[in-house]
C-alpha positions, -999 to 999 in steps of 0.1 A, spaced: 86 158 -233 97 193 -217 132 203 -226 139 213 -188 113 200 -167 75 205 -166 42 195 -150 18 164 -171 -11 156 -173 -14 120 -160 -52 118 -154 -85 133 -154 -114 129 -130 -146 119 -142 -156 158 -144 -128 166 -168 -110 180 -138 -71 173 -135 -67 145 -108 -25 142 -106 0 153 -128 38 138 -129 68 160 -132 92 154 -166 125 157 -163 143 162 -199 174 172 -216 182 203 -201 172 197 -164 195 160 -164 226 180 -182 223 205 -154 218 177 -127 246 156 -139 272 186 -141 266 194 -105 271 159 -98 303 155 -117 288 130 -144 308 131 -176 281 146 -203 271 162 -235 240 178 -245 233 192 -283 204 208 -287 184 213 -317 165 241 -311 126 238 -326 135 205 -336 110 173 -331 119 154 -299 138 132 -316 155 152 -346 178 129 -361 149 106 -377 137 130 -404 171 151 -415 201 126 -426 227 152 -413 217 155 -379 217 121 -377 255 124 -393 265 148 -367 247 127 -338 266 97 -348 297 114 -349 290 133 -314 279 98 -300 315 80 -310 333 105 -298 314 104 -266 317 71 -261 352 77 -261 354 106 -239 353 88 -206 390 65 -209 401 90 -234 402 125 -238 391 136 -201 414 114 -182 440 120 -202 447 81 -211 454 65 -241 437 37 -263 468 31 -290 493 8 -281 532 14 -283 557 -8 -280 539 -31 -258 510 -52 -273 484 -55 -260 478 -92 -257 511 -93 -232 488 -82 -204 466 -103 -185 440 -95 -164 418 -122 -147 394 -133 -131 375 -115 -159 349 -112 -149 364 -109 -112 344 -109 -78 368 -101 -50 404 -92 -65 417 -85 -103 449 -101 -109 469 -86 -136 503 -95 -153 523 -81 -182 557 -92 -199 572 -58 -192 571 -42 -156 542 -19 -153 545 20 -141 508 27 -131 471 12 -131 443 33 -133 408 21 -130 382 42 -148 342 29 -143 314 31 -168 309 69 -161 344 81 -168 351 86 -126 387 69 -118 375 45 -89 415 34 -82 447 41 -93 478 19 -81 516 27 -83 529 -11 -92 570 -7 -107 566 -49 -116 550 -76 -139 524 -89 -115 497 -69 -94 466 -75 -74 438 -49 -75 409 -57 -44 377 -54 -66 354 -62 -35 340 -29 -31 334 -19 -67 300 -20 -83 289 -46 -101 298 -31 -143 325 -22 -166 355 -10 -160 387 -1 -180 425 -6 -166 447 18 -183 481 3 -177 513 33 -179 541 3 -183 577 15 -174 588 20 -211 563 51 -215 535 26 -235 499 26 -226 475 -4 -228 442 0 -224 424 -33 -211 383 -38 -199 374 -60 -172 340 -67 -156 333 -69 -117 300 -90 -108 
């Protein structure tokens, strides 16, 4: 597997001479590819490592798994600036429903809410609603079908962080 992006060998001809080759696209080409494109991303690169390094040394494989859970994180967290703790409010006094939803996400909350912002799968906020009450409607119709996360700023300052899915 080429670290940016190379030409393969996909078969021969009867001769011996090459008959097509396929172009791989690895690591380094798709980091550069998903900056440009504004994808949320980390690349660590071992350099002269196997292709997969983390399977014969125990601490890559420590510093992997931490890079992956923080990662993970990255897209409802630290980029966007939102919060996953919950103050003040808990987090089981907001509901949001139809879950999974089709055409609208209705959401409601004991305490009047401040903001909604809707984050998808790849970190990219896809809608963000000023609300100032307990109930809201969010239209949900032209959303892809995956995961989303609803980061509720309720009028006291709190944060809840709640995930829906859209079908």
């Amino acid at each position: 597997m080429p670290y940016d992006y190379d030409n393969v060998l996909n078969a021969l001809t009867g001769n011996g001479a090459l008959a097509t080759t396929i172009t791989l696209f690895g690591s380094g080409a798709m980091k550069h590819r998903l900056d440009k494109v504004g994808v949320t991303n980390v690349l660590k690169t071992y350099v002269g490592a196997d292709h997969v390094p983390w399977e014969s040394d125990v601490n890559i494989f420590k510093e992997i798994d931490s890079l992956s859970a923080v990662f993970l994180g990255a897209p409802t967290c630290f980029e966007l600036g939102l919060s996953t703790g919950i103050e003040e409010v808990e987090a089981s006094q907001i509901s949001l429903y139809p879950n999974p939803a089709n055409n609208v996400l209705n959401i409601t909350a004991e305490t009047p809410i401040r903001t909604i912002r809707i984050v998808d799968q790849l970190g990219r906020e896809v809608e963000t609603k000023n609300v100032a009450a307990t109930t809201t409607t969010i239209s949900v119709a032209n959303f892809s079908k995956g995961i989303y996360v609803a980061n509720l700023q309720m009028q006291s300052g709190a944060n809840i962080t709640k995930k829906f899915v859209v079908e």
